[in-house]
MARFI-261250 format. One record per residue (C-alpha): residue number from 0; residue in three letters; x, y, z. Coordinates in steps of 0.2 Angstrom, whole numbers, plus 2048, in hexadecimal, padded with zeros to 3 digits. Example, Ala and Ser with C-alpha at 12.3 -4.5 7.8 and 13.67 -1.06 7.14 Angstrom:
<pts>
PT  pavo  sedren    X    Y    Z
PT     0     Ala  83E  7EA  827
PT     1     Ser  844  7FB  824
</pts>
This chain:
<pts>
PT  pavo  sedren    X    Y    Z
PT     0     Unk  7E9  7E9  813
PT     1     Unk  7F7  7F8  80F
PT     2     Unk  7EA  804  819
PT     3     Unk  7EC  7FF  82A
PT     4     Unk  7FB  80C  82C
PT     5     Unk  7EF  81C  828
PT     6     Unk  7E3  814  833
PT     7     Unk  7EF  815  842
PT     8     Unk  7F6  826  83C
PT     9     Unk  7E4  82D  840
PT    10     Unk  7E5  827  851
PT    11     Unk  7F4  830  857
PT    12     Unk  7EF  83F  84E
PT    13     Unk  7DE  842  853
PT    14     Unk  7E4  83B  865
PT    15     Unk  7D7  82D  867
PT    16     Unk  7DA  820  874
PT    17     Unk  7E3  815  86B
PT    18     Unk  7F0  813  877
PT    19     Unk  7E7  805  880
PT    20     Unk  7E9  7FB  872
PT    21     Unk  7FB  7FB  876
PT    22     Unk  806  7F2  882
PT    23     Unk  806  7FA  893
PT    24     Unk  81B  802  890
PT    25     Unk  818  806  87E
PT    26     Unk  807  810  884
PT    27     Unk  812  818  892
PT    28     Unk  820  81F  884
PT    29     Unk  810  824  879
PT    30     Unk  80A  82E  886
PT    31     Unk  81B  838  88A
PT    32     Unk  81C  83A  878
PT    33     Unk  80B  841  877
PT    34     Unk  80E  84D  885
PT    35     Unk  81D  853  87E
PT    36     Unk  815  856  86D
PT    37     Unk  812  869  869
PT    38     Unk  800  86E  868
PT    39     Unk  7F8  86F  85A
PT    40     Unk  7F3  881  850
PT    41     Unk  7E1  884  858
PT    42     Unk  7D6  883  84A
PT    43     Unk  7C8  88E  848
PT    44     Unk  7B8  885  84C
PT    45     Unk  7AE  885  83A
PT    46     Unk  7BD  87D  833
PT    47     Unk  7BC  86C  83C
PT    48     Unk  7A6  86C  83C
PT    49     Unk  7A2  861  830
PT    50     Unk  790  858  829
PT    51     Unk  78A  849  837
PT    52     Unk  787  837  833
PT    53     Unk  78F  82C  828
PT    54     Unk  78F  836  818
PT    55     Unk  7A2  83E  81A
PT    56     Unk  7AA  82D  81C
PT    57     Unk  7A0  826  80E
PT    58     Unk  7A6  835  805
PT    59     Unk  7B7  833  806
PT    60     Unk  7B7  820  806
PT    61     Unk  7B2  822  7F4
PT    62     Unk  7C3  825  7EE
PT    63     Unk  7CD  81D  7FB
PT    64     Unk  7C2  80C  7F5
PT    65     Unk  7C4  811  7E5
PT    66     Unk  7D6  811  7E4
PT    67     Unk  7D7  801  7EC
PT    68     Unk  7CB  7F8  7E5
PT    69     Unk  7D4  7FD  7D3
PT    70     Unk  7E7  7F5  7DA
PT    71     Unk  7E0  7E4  7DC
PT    72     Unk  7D2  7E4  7D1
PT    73     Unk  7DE  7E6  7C1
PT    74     Unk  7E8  7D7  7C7
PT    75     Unk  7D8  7CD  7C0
PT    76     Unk  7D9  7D5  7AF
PT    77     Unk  7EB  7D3  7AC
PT    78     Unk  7EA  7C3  7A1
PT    79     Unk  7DB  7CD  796
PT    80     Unk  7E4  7DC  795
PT    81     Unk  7F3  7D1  78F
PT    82     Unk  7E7  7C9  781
PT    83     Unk  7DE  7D9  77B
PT    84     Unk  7ED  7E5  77A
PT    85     Unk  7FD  7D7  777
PT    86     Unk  806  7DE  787
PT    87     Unk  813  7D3  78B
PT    88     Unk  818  7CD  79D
PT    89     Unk  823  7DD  79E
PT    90     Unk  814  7E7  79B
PT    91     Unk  809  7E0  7A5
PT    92     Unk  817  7E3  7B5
PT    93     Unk  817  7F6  7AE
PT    94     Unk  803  7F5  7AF
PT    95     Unk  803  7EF  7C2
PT    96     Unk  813  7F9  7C8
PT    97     Unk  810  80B  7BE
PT    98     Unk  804  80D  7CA
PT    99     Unk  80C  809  7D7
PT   100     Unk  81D  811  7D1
PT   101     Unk  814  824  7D2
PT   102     Unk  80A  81F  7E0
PT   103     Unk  819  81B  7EB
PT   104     Unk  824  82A  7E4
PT   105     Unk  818  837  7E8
PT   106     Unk  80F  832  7F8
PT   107     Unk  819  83D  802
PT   108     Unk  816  84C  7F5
PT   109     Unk  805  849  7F8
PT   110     Unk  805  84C  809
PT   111     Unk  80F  859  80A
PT   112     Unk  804  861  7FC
PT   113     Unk  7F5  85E  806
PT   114     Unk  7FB  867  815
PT   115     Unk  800  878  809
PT   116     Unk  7F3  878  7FE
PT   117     Unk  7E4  872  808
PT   118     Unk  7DF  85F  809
PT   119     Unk  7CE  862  803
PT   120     Unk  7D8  86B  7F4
PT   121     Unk  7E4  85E  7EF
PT   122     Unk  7D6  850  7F2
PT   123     Unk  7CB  855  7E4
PT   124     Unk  7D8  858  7DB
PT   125     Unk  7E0  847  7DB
PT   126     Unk  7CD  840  7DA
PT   127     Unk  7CE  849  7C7
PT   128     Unk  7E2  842  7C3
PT   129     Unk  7DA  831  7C9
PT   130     Unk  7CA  82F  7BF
PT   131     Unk  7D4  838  7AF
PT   132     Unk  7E0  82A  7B2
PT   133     Unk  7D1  81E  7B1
PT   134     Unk  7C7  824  7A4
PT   135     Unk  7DA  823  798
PT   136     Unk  7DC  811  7A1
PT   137     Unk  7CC  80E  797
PT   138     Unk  7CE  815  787
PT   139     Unk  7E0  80E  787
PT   140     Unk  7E4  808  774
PT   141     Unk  7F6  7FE  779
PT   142     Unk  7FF  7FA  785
PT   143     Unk  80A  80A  78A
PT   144     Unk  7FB  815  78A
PT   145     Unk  7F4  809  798
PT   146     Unk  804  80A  7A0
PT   147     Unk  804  81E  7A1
PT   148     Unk  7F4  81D  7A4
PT   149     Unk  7F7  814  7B6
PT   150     Unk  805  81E  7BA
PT   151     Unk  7F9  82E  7B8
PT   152     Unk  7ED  824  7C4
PT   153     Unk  7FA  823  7CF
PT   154     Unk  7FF  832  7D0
PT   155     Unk  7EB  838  7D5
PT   156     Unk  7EA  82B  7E4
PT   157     Unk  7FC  831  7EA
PT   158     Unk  7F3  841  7EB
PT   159     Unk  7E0  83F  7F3
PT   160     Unk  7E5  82F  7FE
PT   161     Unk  7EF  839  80A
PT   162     Unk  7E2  847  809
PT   163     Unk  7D3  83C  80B
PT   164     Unk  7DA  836  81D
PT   165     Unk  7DE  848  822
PT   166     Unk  7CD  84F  81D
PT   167     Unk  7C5  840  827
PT   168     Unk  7CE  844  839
PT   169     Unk  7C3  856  836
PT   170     Unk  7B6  850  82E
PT   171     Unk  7B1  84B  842
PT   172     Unk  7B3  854  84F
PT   173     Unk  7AE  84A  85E
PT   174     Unk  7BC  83E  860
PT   175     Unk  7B0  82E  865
PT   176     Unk  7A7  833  852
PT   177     Unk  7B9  833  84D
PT   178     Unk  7BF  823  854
PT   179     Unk  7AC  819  84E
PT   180     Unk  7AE  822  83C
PT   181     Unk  7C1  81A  83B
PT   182     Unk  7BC  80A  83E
PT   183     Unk  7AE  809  831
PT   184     Unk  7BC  80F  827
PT   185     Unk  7C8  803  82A
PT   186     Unk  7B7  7F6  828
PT   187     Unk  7B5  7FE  818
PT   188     Unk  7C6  7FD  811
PT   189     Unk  7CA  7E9  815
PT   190     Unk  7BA  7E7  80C
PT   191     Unk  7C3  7ED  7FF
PT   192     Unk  7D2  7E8  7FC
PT   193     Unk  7CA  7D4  7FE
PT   194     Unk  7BD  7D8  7F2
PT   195     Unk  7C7  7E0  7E4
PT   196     Unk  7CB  7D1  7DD
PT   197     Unk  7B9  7CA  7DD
PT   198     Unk  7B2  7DD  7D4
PT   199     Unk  7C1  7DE  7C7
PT   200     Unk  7BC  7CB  7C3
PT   201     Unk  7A9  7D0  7C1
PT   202     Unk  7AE  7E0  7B9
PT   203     Unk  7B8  7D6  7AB
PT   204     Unk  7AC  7C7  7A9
PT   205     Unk  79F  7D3  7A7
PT   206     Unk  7A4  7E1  79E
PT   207     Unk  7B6  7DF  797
PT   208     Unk  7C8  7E5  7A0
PT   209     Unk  7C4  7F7  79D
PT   210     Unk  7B6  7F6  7A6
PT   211     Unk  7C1  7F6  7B7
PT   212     Unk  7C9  807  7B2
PT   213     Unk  7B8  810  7AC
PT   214     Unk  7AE  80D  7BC
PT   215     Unk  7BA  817  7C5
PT   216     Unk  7B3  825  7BA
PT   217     Unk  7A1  827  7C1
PT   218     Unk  7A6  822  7D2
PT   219     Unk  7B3  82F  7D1
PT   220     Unk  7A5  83B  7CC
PT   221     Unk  79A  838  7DA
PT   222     Unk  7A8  83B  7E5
PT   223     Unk  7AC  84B  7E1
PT   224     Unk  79A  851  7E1
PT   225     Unk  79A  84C  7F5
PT   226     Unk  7AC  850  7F8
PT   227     Unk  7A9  862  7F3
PT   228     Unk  796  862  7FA
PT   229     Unk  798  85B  80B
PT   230     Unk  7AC  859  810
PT   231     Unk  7B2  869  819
PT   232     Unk  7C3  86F  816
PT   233     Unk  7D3  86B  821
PT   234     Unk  7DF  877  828
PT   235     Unk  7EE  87C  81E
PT   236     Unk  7FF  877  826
PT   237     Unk  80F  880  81B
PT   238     Unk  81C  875  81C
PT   239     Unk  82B  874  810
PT   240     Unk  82B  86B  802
PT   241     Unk  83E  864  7FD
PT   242     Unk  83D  862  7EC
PT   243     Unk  84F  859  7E9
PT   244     Unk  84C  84C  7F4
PT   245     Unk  839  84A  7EE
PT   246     Unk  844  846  7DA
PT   247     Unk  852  83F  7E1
PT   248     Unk  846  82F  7EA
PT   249     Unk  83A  830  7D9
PT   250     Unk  84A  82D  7CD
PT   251     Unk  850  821  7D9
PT   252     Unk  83F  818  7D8
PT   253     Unk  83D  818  7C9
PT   254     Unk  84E  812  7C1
PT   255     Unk  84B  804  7CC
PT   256     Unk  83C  800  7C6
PT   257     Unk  841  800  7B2
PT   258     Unk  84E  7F7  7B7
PT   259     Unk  845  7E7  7C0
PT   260     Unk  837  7E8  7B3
PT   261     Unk  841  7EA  7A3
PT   262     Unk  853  7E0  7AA
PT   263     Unk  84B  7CE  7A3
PT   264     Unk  846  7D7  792
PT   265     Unk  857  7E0  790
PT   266     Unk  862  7D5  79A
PT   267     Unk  867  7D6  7A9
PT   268     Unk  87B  7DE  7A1
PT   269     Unk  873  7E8  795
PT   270     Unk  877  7FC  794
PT   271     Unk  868  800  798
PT   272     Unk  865  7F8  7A7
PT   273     Unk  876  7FA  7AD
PT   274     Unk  872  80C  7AC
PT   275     Unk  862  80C  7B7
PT   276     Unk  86B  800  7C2
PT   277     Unk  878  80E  7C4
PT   278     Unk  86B  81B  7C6
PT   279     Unk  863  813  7D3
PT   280     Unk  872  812  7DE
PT   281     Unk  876  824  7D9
PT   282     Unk  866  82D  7DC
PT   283     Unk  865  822  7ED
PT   284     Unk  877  826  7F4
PT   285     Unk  873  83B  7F1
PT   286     Unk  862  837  7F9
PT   287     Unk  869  831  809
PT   288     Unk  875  83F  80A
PT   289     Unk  86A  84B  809
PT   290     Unk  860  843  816
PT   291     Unk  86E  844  821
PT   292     Unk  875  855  81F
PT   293     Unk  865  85F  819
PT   294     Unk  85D  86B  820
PT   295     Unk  84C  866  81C
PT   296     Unk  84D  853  81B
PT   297     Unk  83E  848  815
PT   298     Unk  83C  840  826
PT   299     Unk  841  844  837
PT   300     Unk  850  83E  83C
PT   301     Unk  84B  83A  84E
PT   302     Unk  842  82B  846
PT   303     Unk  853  823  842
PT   304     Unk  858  824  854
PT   305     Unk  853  811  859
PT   306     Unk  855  806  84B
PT   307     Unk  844  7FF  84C
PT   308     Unk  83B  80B  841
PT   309     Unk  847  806  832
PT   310     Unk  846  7F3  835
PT   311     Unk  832  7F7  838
PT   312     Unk  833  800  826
PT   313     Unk  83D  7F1  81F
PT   314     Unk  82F  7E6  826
PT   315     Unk  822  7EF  81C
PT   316     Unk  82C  7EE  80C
PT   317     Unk  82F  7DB  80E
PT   318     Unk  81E  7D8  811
PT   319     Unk  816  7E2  803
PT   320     Unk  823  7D9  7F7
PT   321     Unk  81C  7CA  7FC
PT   322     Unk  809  7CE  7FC
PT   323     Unk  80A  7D6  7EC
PT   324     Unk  812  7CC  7E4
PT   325     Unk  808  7BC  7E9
PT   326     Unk  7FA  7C7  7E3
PT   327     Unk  801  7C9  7D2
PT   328     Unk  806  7B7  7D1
PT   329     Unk  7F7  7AE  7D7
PT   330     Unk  7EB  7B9  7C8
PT   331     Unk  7F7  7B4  7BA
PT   332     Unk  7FA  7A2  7C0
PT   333     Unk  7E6  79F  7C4
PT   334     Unk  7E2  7A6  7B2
PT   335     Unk  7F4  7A1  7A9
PT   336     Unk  7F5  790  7AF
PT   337     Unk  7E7  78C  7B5
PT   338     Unk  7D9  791  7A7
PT   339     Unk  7D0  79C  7B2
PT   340     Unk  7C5  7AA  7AC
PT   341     Unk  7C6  7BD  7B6
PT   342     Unk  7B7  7BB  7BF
PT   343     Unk  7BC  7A7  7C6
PT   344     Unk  7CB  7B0  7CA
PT   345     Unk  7C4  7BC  7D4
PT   346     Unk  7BA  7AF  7DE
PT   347     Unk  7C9  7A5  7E0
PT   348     Unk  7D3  7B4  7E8
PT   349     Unk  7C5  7BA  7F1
PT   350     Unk  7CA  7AE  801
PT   351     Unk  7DA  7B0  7FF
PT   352     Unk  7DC  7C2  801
PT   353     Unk  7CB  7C4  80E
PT   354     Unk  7D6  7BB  81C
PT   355     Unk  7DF  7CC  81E
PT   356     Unk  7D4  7D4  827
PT   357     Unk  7D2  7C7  831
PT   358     Unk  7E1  7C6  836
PT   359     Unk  7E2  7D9  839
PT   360     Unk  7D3  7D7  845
PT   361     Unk  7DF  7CA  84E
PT   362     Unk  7ED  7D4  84E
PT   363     Unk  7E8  7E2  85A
PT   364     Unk  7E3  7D7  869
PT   365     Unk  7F4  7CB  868
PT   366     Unk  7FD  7DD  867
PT   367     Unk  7F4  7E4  876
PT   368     Unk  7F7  7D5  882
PT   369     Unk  80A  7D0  87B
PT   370     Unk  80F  7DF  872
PT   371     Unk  814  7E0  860
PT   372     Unk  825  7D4  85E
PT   373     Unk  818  7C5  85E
PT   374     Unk  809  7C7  851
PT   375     Unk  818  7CD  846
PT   376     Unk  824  7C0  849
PT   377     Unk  817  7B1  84A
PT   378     Unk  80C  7B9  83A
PT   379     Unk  81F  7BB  82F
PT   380     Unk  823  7A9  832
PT   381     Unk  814  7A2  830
PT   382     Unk  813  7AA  822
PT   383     Unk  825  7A6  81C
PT   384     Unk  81F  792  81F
PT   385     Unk  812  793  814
PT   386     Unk  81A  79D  805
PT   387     Unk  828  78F  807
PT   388     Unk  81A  780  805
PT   389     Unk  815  789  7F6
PT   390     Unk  821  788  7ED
PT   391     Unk  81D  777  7E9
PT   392     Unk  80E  77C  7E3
PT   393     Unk  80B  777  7CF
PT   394     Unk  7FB  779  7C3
PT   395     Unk  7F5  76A  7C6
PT   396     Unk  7F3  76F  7D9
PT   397     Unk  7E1  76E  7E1
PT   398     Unk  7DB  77F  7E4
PT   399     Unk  7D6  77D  7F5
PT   400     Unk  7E8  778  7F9
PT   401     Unk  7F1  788  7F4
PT   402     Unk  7E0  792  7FA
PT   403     Unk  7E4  78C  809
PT   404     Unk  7F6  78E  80A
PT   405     Unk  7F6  79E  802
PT   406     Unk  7E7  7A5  80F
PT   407     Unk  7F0  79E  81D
PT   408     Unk  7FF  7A8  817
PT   409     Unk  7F7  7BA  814
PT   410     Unk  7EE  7B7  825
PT   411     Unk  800  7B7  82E
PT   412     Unk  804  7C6  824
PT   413     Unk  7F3  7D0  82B
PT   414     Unk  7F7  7CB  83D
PT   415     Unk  80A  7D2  839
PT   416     Unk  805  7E3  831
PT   417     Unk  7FA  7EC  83C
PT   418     Unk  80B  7E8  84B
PT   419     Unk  815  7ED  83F
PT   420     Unk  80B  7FF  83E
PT   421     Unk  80B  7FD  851
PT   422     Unk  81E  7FD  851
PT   423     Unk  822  80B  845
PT   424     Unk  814  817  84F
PT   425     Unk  81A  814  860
PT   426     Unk  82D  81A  859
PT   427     Unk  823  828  850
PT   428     Unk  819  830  85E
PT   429     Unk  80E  83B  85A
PT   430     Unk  818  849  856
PT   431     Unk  820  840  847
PT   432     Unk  812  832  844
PT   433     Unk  80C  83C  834
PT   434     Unk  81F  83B  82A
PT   435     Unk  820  828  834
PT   436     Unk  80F  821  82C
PT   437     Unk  814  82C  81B
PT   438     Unk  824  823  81A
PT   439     Unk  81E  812  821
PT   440     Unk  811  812  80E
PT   441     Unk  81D  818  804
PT   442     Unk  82B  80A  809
PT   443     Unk  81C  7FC  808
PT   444     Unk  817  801  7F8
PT   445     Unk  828  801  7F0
PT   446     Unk  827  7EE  7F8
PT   447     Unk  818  7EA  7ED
PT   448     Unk  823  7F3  7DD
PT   449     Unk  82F  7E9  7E0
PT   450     Unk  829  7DA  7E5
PT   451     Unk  81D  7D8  7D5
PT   452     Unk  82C  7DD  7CB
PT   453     Unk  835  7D0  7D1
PT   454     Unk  826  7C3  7D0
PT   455     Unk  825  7CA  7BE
PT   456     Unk  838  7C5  7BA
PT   457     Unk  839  7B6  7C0
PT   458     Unk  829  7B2  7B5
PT   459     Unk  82F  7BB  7A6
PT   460     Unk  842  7AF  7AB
PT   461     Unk  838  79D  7AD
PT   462     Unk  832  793  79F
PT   463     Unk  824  78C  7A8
PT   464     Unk  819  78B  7B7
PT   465     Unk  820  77B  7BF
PT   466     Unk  832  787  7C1
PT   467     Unk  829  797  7C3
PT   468     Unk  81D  793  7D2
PT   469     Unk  82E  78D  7DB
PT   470     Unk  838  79E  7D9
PT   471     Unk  82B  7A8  7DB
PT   472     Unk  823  7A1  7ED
PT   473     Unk  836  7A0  7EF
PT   474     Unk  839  7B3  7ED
PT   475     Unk  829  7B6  7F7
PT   476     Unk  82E  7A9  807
PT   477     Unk  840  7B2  809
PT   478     Unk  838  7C5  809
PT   479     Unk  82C  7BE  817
PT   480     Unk  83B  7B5  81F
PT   481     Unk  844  7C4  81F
PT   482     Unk  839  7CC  827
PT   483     Unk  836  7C3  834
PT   484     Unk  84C  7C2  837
PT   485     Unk  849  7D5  83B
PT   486     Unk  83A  7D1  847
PT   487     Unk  845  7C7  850
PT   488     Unk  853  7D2  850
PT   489     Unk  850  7E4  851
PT   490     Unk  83B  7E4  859
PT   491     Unk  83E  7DF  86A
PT   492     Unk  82F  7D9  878
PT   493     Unk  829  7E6  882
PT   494     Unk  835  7EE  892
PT   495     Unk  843  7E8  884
PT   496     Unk  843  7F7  879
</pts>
């Protein structure tokens, strides 16, 4: 779901035609961009040759589709790990959100890492912080050992999911290879994210909820034989790395995360979370600063010159917040409230998240024929109704009715998503639509943090499901609502930029 930015990267990058998929003025402005774009380092010949046939993309899909597999997956085995370790519901927010935490916070350290050290370098090497992150998943004895365990997984995927999209743009040279290979890719990567539900739910019926961290270690095995046997390496591209803003956004991050997760269990006035609180605000005033007066600032400031590519960003965030956290909401309430087992849970998500990707597939032709304010606009509120009609949903509810509503809901969000990339690449260009995408993920996945911190507090606040299915569907229909407010404001129709 999340993917669909990288996938769109790659196109700028490698300069495929994926300018016709855009409105006739936005592919003029791309086009000016383009040519004003500096050239590329030429690169010497044996560096971009690389093995025919499939077996490059299946490579490097291994850890992508591992990765992803594993952030919806262990939504199915929450209630289990609960059971079998007596994690509390703060916990099991720290258990979802650790990995998100260090994937969010170094996402642009892993890029930036790729591009000194060699993508092919900092791949493997995230492919072995992944499957060690895995393999203590597994052997995990309580709850904060899981915790630090997903915070290391984090960490590897921050590291070889940048990396695996770089090395794929040279791992073809012909750019009508390039172009077929990307959309297998993208194929390959819906598949997963619907299905993660369905394998962590057969994992855990099956084989127990450590069983959906310890498949990652094989897999991750197989992965790095090819990887290192057939993946060619990538050009180096020194670019500096600023170090004070790079802690400055993690201690910002992650003070808001303790304080969202642990404010219901310490209390909202409590030192502690006061603290944080403070933090926070703190670490994210001297961020902004810098930015502004830096020499070396994360992002380029060109791409605050129209306010679209902030409000875009924004958009991302609200709609990860809401998707997420209906994610993390639907597994506990289908095994909590419901009496589900993981694998009935999986089956019951299993149509709830496939309409994604067909709204995704949607996406692209509504944006090519009446550009990109529409699919977004019509997708947020239609997916802002439906949030709201779930919030009279209760226990006794027939599945099929909040299936339904909920699929309906996630189908608007995948026809807004792939416009919203749209958006934030056609302010980019290509000369700044590597920092664009980079900083696009990081802001959509500090939407999932917090929007399943959030879901996970007003759980941990309401005594029951009859007043937490309100709140929650609540918090989740005013995130999508405020998207779409910023649609309507800020991302005009096209010749209205």
């Amino acid at each position: 779901m999340h993917q669909t930015d990288e996938i769109i990267l790659i196109y700028y990058i490698i300069g495929a035609d994926y300018h016709r998929a855009l409105p006739a003025d936005a592919a003029a402005q791309q086009e000016k961009l383009t040519m004003s774009a500096q050239c590329p380092t030429p690169v010497a010949n044996d560096a971009r040759m690389a093995p025919s046939g499939l077996l490059p993309l299946l490579t490097l899909a291994i850890g992508f589709v591992m990765a992803m597999l594993d952030v919806t997956a262990v939504n199915v085995a929450l209630s289990d790990i609960s059971l079998n370790l007596s994690v509390p519901l703060s916990g099991l927010v720290w258990v979802v959100d650790g990995y998100t935490l260090t994937f969010a916070a170094l996402l642009l350290v892993g890029g930036a890492l790729a591009d000194r050290y060699g993508a092919k370098t900092i791949y493997l090497s995230g492919l072995v912080v992944f499957m060690l992150g895995s393999l203590l998943c597994g052997a995990a004895p309580d709850g904060n050992t899981l915790i630090a365990a997903r915070m290391l997984q984090g960490v590897g995927s921050a590291l070889f999911m940048p990396s695996s999209l770089s090395l794929l743009t040279h791992a073809y040279e012909d750019d009508r290879v390039r172009a077929r290979m990307l959309g297998t890719w993208s194929a390959i990567v819906a598949v997963a994210a619907a299905m993660g539900p369905l394998v962590g739910g057969v994992l855990v019926h099956g084989f127990g909820w450590r069983s959906v961290f310890l498949i990652n270690v094989p897999v991750g095995l197989l992965g790095l034989l090819l990887a290192h046997t057939v993946i060619p390496a990538a050009p180096r591209h020194w670019r500096p790395l600023p170090a004070a803003s790079h802690a400055l956004g993690i201690t910002g991050l992650a003070s808001l995360c303790f304080t969202l997760i642990e404010g219901p269990v310490y209390g909202w006035t409590s030192s502690p979370i006061l603290a944080t609180a403070a933090l926070v605000v703190i670490a994210l005033m001297l961020l902004v600063r810098r930015e502004r007066r830096g020499a070396e600032p994360l992002l380029p400031r060109a791409l605050f010159a129209t306010p679209r590519f902030a409000a875009a960003n924004a958009i991302g965030f609200l709609i990860n917040f809401g998707a997420f956290g209906q994610l993390f909401l639907l597994s506990l309430f289908l095994q909590q409230a419901r009496g589900a087992d993981a694998l009935h849970t999986g089956l019951q998500l299993l149509p709830v998240m496939a309409v994604f990707s067909v709204g995704n597939l949607l996406s692209g032709r509504i944006t090519a024929r009446w550009g990109a304010r529409l699919p977004m606009l019509g997708g947020l509120l239609l997916a802002a109704l439906l949030a709201a009609l779930l919030t009279g949903m209760r226990p006794h509810t027939s599945y099929l009715l909040f299936a339904m509503a909920a699929a309906i809901a996630n189908w608007g969000v995948g026809i807004a998503v792939p416009a919203m990339t749209t958006t934030v690449m056609q302010v980019a260009g290509r000369i700044h639509a590597n920092s664009a995408a980079a900083a696009l993920n990081a802001n959509r996945q500090i939407g999932a943090l917090v929007g399943v911190a959030i879901i996970g507090s007003i759980l941990h606040a309401a005594p029951d499901w009859d007043l937490r299915i309100p709140l929650a569907f609540g918090a989740i229909a005013i995130a999508y609502g405020g998207a779409a407010l910023l649609v309507w404001r800020f991302i005009k129709s096209p010749g209205k930029d």
